[in-house]
C-alpha angles and dihedrals in degrees: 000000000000128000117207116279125193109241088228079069111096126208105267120198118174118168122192128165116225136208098227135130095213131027092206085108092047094049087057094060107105090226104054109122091174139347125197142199136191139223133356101313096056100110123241108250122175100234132116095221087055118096129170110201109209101232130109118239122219103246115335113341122207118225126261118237132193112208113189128145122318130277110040128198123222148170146106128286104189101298097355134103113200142180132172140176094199098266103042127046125209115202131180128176127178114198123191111216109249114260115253086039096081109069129113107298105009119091098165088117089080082043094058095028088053097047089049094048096054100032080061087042092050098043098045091052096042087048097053134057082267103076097145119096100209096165134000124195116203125189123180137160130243086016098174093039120140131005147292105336099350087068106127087226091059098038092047078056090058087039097058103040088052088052094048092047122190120017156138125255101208089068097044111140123249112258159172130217112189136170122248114214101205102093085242099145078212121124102203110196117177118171139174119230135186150215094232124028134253131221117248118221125199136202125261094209096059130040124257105284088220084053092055115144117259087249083080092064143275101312132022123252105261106227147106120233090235142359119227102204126242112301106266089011116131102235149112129261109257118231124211119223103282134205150169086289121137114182104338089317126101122232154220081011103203090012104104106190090034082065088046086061105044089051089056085042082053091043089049090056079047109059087031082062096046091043085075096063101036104026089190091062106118112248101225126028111277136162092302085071132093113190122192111201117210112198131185107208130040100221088056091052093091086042087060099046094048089057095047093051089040084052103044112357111203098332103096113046106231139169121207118204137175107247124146121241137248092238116044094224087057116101104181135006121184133191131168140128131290131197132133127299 
């Protein structure tokens, strides 16, 4: 699955997003890693590097492309998809919730579904000269589904950290778990591994996810906030789903852009906190950033727009699409990368 790579060759990660109807000229470019599209018109192309998101996007939404070092390796390996440029893995897994756990009232199906899908994951990184989770995407439907500890969310949380066994929760990756809105009893995961490890960061203003009290549920989401890339590596800082969220408590509550606010007063602890560990990281998104908006309900999505264009104009690349989130009083979430321009 790996080609040889000189060591005096650094990790490269560059994203773009692209204004294109097809990725069938990205996917011949010798560096794609991965290339993505959202929502029901992205076509269905038989590649591993291919993935369509579910989610709807808010007026025409480019694709998202990967760049890392040619050539780059692909193919499948049972229900992974996988691609590598000798130094970075991109994996992607799709697992349908077993039938007779689907019913009113049990939501044990995201549970199963979840364990399966990272205990693969797990075993196929583990397993491969990219052992390192730098950032994991999840995608479920009904997310918020049911109630107290049957909640999918919650049980997707059990789920995952059975799936991913033992570990330590100071190396967790960076990552975002978002809920699809098309009824697919389907939990999409999709990640990107190293060779080498990154460093998490995590945000001054909340508590550690992976700290959460037990009020949140059984077991604890298992994420940083943030992943610093490899050391020398030529890459952006990843950047978790974030929310209106101050210590482990959601906020503004009904008040849409106040929760807007409080997410990029979340994003500026953030990269304060990154920027100890990378100085040249710039100190505001810019143009070297790529955002990807996550809102709940379909009325507030040009609300949404509007604030963002109001915010930043034309200067931060950025995709809105209708997901559900993980809390019920939360409008919005974002997550992305973010480098210099």
């Amino acid at each position: 699955m790996s080609r040889p790579q000189s060591p005096a060759a650094p990790p490269r990660l560059r994203v773009e997003y692209v204004e294109a109807a097809s990725p069938e000229a990205l996917l011949a470019q010798p560096d794609v890693l991965a290339v993505f599209g959202f929502g029901h018109d992205a076509p269905q192309i038989d590649d591993p590097r291919w993935l369509r998101v579910p989610l709807q996007p808010y007026g025409a939404a480019p694709l998202e492309v990967w760049h890392a070092q040619a050539p780059v390796m692909h193919g499948r390996e049972g229900e992974i998809a996988w691609a590598c440029d000798g130094q970075l893995l991109f994996g992607a897994i799709e697992v349908d919730e077993p039938a007779g756990h689907t019913g009113i009232g049990d939501h044990s199906g995201i549970l199963m579904a979840a364990e399966h899908a990272y205990r693969a994951l797990t075993r196929f990184t583990d397993g491969s000269e990219y052992p390192h989770l730098l950032r994991i995407w999840n995608y479920l439907d009904a997310i918020t589904l049911g109630d107290g500890d049957a909640e999918r969310y919650r049980q997707f949380c059990v789920g995952r950290a059975r799936g991913l066994g033992t570990f330590d929760t100071s190396n967790l990756p960076a990552a975002t778990a978002i809920g699809r809105c098309d009824d697919a009893r389907r939990i999409q995961v999709y990640w990107l591994a190293a060779r080498v490890p990154g460093t998490p960061v995590e945000n001054p203003r909340q508590v550690s996810a992976y700290r959460y009290p037990r009020q949140y549920g059984p077991q604890a989401p298992s994420f940083a906030r943030a992943m610093l890339p490899p050391d020398g590596s030529a890459m952006p800082l990843m950047l978790s789903g974030t929310a209106s969220v101050v210590g482990h408590a959601s906020i503004h509550e009904g008040e849409l852009l106040a929760q807007l606010d409080e997410t990029f007063a979340n994003f500026d602890a953030l990269l304060a906190s990154a920027r100890e560990g990378r100085p040249a990281l710039p100190s505001v998104f810019g143009a070297g950033t790529r955002l990807k908006v996550y809102v709940r309900d379909a009325e507030d999505l040009p609300v949404v727009a509007e604030a963002l264009d109001a915010r930043f104009g034309d200067r931060v690349p950025r995709v809105l699409l209708h997901a559900a989130i993980c809390r019920r009083e939360l409008a919005l979430e974002i997550d992305g990368v973010h480098d210099a321009g």
